[in-house]
C-alpha atoms as a printed R data frame, in Angstrom:
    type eleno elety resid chain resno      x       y       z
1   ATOM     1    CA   UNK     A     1  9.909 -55.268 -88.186
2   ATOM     2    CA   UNK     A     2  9.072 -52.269 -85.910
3   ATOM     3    CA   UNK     A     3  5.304 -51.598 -85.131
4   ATOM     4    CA   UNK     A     4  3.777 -48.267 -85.530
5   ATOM     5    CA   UNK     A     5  3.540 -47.740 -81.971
6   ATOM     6    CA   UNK     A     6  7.499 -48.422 -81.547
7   ATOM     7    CA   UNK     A     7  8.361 -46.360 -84.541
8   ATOM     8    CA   UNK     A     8  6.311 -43.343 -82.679
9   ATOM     9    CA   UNK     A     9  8.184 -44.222 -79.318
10  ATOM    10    CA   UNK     A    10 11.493 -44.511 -80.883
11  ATOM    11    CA   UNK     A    11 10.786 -40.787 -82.462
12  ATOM    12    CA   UNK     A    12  9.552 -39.759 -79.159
13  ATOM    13    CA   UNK     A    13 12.713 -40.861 -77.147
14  ATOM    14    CA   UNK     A    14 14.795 -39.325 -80.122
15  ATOM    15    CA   UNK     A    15 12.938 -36.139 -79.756
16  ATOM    16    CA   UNK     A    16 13.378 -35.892 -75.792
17  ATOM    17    CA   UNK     A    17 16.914 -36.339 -76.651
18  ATOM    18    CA   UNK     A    18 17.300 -33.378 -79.122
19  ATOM    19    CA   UNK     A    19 15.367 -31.389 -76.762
20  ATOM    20    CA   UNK     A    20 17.508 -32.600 -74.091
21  ATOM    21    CA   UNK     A    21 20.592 -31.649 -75.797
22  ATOM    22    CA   UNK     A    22 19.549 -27.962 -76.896
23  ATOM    23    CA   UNK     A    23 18.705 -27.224 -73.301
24  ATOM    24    CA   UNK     A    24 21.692 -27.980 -71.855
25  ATOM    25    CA   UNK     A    25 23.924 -26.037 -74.817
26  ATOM    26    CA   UNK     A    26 21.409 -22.959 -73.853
27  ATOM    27    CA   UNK     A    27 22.146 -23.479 -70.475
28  ATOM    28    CA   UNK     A    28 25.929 -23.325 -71.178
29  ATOM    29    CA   UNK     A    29 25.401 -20.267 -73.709
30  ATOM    30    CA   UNK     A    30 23.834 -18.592 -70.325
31  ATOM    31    CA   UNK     A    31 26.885 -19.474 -68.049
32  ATOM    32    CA   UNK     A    32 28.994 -18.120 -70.705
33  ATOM    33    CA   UNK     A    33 29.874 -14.460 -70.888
34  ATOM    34    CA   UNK     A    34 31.465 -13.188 -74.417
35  ATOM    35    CA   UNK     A    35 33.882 -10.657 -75.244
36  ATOM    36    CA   UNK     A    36 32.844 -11.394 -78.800
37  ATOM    37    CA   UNK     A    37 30.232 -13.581 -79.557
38  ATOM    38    CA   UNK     A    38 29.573 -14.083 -83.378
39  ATOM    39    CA   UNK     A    39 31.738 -10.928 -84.651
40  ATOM    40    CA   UNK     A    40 31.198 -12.205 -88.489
41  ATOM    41    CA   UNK     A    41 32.663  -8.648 -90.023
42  ATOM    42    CA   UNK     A    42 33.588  -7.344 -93.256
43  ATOM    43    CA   UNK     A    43 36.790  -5.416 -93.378
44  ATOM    44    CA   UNK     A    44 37.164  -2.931 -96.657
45  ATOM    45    CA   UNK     A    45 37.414  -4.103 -99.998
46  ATOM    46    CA   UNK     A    46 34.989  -6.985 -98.815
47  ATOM    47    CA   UNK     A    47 37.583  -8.863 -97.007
48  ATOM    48    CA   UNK     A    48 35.777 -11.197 -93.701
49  ATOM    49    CA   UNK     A    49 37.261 -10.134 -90.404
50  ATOM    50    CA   UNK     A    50 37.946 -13.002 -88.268
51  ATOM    51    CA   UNK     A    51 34.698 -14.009 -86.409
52  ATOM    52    CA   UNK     A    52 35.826 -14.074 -82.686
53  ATOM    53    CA   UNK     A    53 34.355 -16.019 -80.121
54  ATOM    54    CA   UNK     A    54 34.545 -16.275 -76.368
55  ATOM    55    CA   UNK     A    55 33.523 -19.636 -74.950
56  ATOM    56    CA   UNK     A    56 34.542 -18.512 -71.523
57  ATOM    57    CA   UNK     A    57 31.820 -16.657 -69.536
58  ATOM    58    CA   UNK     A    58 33.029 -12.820 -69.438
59  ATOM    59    CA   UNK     A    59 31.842 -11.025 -66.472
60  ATOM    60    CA   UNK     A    60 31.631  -8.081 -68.410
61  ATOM    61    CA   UNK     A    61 29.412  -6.644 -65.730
62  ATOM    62    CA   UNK     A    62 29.943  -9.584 -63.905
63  ATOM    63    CA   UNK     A    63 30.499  -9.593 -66.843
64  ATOM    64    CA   UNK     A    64 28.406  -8.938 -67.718
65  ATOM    65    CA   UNK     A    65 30.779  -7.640 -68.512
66  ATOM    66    CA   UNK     A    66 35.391  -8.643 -72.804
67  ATOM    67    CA   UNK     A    67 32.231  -9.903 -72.267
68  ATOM    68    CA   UNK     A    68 31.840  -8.519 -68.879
69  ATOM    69    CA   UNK     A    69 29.200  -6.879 -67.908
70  ATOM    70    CA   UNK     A    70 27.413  -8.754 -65.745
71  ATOM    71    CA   UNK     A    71 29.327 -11.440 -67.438
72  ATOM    72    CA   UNK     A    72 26.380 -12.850 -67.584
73  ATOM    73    CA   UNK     A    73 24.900 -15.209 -69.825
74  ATOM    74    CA   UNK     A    74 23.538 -13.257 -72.925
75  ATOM    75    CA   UNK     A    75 26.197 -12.538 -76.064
76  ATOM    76    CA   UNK     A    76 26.562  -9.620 -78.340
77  ATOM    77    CA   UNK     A    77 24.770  -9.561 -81.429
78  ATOM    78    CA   UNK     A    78 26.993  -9.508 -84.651
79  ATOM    79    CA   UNK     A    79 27.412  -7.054 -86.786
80  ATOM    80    CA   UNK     A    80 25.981  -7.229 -90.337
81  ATOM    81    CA   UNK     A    81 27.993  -9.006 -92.344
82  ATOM    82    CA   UNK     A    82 27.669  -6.954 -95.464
83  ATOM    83    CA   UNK     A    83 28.881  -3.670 -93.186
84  ATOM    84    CA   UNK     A    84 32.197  -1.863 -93.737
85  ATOM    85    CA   UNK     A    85 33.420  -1.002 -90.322
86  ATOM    86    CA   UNK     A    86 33.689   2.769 -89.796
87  ATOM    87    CA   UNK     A    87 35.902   4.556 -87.422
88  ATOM    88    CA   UNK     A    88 34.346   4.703 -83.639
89  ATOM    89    CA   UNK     A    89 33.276   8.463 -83.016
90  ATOM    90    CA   UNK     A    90 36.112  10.075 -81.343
91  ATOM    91    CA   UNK     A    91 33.578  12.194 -79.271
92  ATOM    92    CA   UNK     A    92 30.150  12.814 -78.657
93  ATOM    93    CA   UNK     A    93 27.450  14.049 -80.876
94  ATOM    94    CA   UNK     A    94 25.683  16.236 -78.105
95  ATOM    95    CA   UNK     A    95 28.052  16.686 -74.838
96  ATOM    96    CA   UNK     A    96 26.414  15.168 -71.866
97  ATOM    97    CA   UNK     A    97 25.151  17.279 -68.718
98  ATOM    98    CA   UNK     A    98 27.689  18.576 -65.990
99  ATOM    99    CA   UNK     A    99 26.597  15.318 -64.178
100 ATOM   100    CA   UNK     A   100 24.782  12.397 -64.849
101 ATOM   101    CA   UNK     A   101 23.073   9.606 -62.734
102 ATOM   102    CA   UNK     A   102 23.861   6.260 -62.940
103 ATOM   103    CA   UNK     A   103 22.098   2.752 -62.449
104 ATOM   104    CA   UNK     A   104 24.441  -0.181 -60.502
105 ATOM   105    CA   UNK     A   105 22.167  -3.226 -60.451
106 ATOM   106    CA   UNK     A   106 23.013  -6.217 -58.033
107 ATOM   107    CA   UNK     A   107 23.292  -9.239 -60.149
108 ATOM   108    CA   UNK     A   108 22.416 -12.088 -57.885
109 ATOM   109    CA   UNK     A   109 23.100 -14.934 -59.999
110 ATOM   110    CA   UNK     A   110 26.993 -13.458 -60.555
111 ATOM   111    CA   UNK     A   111 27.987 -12.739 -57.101
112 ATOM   112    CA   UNK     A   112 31.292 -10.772 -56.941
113 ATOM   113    CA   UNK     A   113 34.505 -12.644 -57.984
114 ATOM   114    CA   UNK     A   114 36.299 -10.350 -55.290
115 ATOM   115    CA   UNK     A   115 35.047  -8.344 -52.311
116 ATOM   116    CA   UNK     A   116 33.923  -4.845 -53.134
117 ATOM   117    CA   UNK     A   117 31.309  -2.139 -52.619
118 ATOM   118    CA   UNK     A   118 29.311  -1.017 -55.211
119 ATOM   119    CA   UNK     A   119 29.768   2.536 -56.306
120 ATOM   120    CA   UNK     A   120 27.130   5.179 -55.879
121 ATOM   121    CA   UNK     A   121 24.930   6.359 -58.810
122 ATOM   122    CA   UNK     A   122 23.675   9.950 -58.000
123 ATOM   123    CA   UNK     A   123 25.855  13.212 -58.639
124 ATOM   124    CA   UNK     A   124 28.096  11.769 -61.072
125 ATOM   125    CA   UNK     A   125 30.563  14.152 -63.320
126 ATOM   126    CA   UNK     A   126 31.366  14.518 -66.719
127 ATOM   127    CA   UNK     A   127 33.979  16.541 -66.714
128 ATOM   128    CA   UNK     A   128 37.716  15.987 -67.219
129 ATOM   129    CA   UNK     A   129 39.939  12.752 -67.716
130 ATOM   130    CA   UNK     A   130 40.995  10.236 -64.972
131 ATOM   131    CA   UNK     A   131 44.681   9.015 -64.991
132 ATOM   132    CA   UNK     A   132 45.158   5.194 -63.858
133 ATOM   133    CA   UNK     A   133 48.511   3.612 -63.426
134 ATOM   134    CA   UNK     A   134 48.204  -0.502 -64.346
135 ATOM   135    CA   UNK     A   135 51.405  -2.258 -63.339
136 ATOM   136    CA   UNK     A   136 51.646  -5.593 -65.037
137 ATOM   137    CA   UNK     A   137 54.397  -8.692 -65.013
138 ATOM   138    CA   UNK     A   138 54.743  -7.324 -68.215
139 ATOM   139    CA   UNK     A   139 55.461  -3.809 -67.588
140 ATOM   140    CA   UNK     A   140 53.445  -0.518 -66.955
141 ATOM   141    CA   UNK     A   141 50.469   0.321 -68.673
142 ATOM   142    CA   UNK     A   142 49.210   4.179 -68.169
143 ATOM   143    CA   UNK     A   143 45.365   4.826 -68.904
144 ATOM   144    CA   UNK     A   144 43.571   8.179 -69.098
145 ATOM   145    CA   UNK     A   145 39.759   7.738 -68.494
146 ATOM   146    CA   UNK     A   146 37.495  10.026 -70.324
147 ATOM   147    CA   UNK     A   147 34.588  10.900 -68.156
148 ATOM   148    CA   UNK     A   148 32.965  12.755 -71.376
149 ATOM   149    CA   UNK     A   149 32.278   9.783 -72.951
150 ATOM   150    CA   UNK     A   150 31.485   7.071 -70.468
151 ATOM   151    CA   UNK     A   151 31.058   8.708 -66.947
152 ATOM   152    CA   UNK     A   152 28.872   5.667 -65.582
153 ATOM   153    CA   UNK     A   153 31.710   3.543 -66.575
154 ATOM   154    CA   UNK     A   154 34.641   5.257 -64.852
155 ATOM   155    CA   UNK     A   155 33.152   5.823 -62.190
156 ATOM   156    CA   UNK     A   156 32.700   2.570 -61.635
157 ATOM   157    CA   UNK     A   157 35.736   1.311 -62.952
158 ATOM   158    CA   UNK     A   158 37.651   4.254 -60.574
159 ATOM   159    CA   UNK     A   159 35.038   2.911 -57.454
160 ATOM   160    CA   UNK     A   160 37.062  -1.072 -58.382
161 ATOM   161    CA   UNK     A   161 40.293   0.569 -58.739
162 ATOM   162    CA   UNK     A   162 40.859   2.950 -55.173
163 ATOM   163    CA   UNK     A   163 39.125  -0.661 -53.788
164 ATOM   164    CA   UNK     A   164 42.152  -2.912 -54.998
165 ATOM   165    CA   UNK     A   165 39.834  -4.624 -56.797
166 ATOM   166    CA   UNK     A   166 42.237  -5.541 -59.682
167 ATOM   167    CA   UNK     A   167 45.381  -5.532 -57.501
168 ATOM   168    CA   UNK     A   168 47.164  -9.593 -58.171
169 ATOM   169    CA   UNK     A   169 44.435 -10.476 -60.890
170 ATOM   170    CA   UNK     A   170 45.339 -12.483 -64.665
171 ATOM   171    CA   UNK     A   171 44.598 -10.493 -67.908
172 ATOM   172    CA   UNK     A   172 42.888 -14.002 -68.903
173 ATOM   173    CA   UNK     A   173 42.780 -13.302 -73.139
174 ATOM   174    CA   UNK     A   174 44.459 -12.591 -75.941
175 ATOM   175    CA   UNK     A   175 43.648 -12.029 -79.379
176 ATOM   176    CA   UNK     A   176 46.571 -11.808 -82.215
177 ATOM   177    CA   UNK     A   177 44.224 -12.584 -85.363
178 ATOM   178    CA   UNK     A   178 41.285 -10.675 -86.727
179 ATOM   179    CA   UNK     A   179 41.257  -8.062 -83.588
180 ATOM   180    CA   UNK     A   180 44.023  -7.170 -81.730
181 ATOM   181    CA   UNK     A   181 43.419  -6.881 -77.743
182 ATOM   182    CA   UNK     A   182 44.243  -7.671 -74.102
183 ATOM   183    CA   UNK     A   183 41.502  -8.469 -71.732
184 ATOM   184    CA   UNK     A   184 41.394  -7.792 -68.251
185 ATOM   185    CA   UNK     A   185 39.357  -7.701 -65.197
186 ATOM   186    CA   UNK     A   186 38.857 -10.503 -63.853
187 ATOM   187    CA   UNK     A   187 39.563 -11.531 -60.530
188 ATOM   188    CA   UNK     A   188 39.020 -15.405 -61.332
189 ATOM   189    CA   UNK     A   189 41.221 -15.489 -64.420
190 ATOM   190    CA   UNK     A   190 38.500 -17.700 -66.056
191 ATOM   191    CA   UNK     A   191 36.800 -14.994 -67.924
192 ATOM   192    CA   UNK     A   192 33.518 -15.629 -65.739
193 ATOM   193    CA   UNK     A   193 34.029 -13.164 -63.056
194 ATOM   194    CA   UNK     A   194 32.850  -9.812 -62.298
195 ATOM   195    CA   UNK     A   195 31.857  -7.305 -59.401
196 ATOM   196    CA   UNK     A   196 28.304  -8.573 -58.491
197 ATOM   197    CA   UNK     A   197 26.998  -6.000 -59.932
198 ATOM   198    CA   UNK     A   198 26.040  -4.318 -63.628
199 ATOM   199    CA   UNK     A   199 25.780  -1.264 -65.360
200 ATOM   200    CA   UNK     A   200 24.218   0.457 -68.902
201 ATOM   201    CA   UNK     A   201 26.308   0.376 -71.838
202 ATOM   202    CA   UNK     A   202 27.261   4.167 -72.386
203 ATOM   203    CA   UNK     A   203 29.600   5.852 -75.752
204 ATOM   204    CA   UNK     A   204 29.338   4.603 -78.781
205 ATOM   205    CA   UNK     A   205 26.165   2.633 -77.866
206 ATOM   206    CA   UNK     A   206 24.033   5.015 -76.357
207 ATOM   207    CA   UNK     A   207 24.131   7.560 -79.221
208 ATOM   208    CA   UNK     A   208 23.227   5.150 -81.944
209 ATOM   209    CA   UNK     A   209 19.349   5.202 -83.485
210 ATOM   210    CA   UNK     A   210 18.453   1.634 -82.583
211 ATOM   211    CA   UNK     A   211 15.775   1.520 -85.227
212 ATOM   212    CA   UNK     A   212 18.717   2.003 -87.942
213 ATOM   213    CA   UNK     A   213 20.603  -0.733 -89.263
214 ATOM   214    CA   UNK     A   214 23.290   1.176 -90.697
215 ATOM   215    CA   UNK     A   215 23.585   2.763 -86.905
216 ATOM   216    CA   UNK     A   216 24.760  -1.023 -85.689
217 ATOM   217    CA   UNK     A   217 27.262  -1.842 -87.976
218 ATOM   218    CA   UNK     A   218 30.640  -2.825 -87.411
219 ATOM   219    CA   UNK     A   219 32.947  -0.365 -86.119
220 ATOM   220    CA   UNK     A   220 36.962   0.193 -85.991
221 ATOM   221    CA   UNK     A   221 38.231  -0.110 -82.450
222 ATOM   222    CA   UNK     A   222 41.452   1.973 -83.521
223 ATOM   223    CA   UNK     A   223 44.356   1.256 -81.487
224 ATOM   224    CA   UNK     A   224 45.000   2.807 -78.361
225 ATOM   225    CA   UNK     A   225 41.211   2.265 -77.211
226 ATOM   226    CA   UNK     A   226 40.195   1.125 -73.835
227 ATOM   227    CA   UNK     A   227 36.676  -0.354 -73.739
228 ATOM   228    CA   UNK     A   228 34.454  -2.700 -71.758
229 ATOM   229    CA   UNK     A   229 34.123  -6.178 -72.416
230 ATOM   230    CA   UNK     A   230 30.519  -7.750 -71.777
231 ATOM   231    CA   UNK     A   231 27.933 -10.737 -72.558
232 ATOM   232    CA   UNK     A   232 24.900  -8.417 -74.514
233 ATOM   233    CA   UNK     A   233 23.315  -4.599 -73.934
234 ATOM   234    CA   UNK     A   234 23.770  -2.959 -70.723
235 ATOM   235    CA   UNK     A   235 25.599  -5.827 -68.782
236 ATOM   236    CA   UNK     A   236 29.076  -3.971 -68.068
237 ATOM   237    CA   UNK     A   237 30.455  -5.060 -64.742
238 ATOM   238    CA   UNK     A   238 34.730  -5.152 -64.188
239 ATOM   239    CA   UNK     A   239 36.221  -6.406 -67.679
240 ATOM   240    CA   UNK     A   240 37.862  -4.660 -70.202
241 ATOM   241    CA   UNK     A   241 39.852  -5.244 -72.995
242 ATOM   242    CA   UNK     A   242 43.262  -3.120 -74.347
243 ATOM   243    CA   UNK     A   243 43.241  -2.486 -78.289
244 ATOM   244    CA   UNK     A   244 46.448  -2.886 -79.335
245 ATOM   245    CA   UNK     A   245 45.780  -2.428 -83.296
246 ATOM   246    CA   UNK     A   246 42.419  -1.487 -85.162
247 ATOM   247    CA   UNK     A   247 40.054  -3.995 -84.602
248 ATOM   248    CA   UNK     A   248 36.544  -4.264 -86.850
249 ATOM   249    CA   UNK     A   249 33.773  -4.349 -84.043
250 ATOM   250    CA   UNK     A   250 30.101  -3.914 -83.618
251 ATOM   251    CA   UNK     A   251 29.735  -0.788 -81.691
252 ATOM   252    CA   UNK     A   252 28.042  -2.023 -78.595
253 ATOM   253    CA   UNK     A   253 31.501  -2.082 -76.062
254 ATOM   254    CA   UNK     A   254 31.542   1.044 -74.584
255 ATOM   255    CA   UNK     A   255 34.677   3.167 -75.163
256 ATOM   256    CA   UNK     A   256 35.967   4.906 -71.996
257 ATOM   257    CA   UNK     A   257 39.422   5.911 -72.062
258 ATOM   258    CA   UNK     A   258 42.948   5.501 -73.918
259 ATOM   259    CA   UNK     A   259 46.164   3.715 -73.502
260 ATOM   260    CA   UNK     A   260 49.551   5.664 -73.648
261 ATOM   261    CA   UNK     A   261 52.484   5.087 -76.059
262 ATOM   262    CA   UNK     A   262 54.478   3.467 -73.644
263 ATOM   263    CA   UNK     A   263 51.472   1.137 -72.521
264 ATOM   264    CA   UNK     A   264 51.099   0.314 -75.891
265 ATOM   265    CA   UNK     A   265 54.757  -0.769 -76.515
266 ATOM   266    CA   UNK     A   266 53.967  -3.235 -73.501
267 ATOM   267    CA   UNK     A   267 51.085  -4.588 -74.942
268 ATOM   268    CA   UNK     A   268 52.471  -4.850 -77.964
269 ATOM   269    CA   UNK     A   269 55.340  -7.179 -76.267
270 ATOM   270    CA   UNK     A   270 52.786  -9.419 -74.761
271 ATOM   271    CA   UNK     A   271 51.557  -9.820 -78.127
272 ATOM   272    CA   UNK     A   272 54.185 -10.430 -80.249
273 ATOM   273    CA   UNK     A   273 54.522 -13.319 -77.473
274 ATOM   274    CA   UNK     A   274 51.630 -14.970 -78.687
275 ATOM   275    CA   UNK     A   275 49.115 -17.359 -77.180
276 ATOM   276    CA   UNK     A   276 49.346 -20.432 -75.088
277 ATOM   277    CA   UNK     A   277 49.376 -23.309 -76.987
278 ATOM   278    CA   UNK     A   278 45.976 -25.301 -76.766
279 ATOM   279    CA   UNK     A   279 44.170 -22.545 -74.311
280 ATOM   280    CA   UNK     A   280 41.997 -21.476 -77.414
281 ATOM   281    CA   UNK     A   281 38.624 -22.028 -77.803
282 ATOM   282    CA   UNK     A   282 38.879 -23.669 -81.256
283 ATOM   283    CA   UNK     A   283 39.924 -20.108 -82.483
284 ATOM   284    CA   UNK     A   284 43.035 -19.274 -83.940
285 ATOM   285    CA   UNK     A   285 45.210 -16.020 -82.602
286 ATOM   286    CA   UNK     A   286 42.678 -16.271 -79.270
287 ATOM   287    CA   UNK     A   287 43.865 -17.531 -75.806
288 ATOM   288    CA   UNK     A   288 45.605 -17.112 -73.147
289 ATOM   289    CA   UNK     A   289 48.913 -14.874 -73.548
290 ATOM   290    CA   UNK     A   290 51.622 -17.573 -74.204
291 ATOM   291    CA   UNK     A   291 53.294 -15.590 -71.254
292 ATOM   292    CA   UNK     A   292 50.937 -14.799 -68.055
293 ATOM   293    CA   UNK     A   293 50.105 -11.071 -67.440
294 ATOM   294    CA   UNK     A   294 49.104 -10.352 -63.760
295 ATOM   295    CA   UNK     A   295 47.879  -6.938 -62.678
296 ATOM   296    CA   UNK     A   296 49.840  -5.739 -59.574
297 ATOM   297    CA   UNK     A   297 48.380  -2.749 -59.329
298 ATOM   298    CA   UNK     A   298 46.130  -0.396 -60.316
299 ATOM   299    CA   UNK     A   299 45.972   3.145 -58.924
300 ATOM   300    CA   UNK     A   300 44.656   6.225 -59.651
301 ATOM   301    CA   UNK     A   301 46.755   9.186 -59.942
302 ATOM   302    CA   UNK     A   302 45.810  11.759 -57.230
């Protein structure tokens, strides 16, 4: 029969074990970016959303960044699950000024997936729509970027584009179930890439009263949306993800543009395609596209 003094040491080693074993799933939660992390919505009439998760570090801003961002290591928060989504604001509340400056932080621990230089942050406009051309295996997808809402963001995302930044890269994930999107941006095709660099989260975010719950709760992503992916607040870097059909979201990915008719029949191909059998996560309706989508180009129309 065990002492006292081996029971104690037998907790003890247990103990260092658990400990052991939480550290190193926090240090793979950091490593990870998500496009999604714990989305545990309610749709209307009370029905649960499919909670969507991204195991694969986004770069959302390196990701930071679908998450993106940095694609950094922090996730989005979910929204409340007793919220019924509400339709994303289709503009802003109060127009911004005539220009705006905006903050690119180097994100040293996310070094850029691809060679670039980061965009300057002084002087930037708010006026008027960008149009982007994104030529895909699949087919081509025209974008209009709306500086009114998210001028930080296309600016930077206009910076990537006139740099070939996304010219030969993987849209790396696809969703079919719960939300309904295309993700893009980056250059690694692992979901853990980004431009080495981060930026604020800007439209919806930025207009919501943090202090009020009902301000954070889930949102409808209605189709035809372009927004960045990213792995918490304010760590945008090069991905983005493609709504293809309304998708219940917290509001914290920041809207920037739309996707034409005829970009949304192509997406809508590459979905109805499906998912590549067994490069899930454990979630259903979320992989890889069953058929591989490589950006040729993107350009921006002079």
């Amino acid at each position: 029969m065990p002492t006292n003094e081996q029971r104690r040491e037998t907790a003890k080693r247990r103990l260092e074990r658990q400990l052991e074993r939480r550290a190193e799933r926090a240090r793979r939660r950091r490593q990870l970016t998500v496009l999604f992390s714990a989305v545990g919505v309610v749709v209307l009439v009370g029905a649960v959303a499919l909670v969507v998760v991204l195991t694969r570090g986004d770069n959302s801003s390196t990701t930071t960044a679908a998450g993106s961002s940095s694609a950094t290591k922090s996730t989005t928060g979910a929204a409340p699950a007793t919220a019924a989504p509400v339709p994303v604001p289709t503009a802003r509340a109060k127009p911004l000024a005539a220009t705006v400056s905006c903050t690119y932080k180097p994100t040293p621990d996310q070094p850029a997936s691809k060679k670039n230089t980061v965009p300057t942050g002084t002087d930037i406009s708010t006026q008027g729509t960008v149009a982007v051309t994104m030529t895909t295996s699949a087919g081509t997808i025209p974008l209009t970027l709306d500086r009114a809402k998210a001028p930080c963001t296309v600016h930077s995302l206009v910076n990537l584009v006139q740099q070939n930044y996304f010219n030969n890269t993987p849209c790396h994930r696809l969703t079919t179930e719960g939300i309904k999107v295309l993700q893009c941006g980056d250059p690694t095709g692992k979901g853990s890439g980004g431009p080495g660099y981060s930026f604020a989260n800007e439209f919806p975010t930025d207009q919501l009263d943090a202090k009020d719950p009902a301000a954070r709760k889930a949102a409808i992503y209605p189709r035809g949306t372009i927004a960045m992916a990213n792995a918490g607040p304010d760590t945008n870097g090069s991905q983005f993800f493609l709504v293809y059909g309304d998708s219940p979201l917290p509001p914290q990915y920041t809207v920037f543009g739309t996707i034409s008719e005829p970009g949304l029949k192509v997406l809508d191909a590459i979905a109805a395609k499906g998912i590549k059998k067994g490069s899930g996560q454990g979630q259903p309706g979320d992989g890889a596209p069953a058929t591989p989508v490589t950006i040729t180009t993107m350009t921006v129309k002079a």
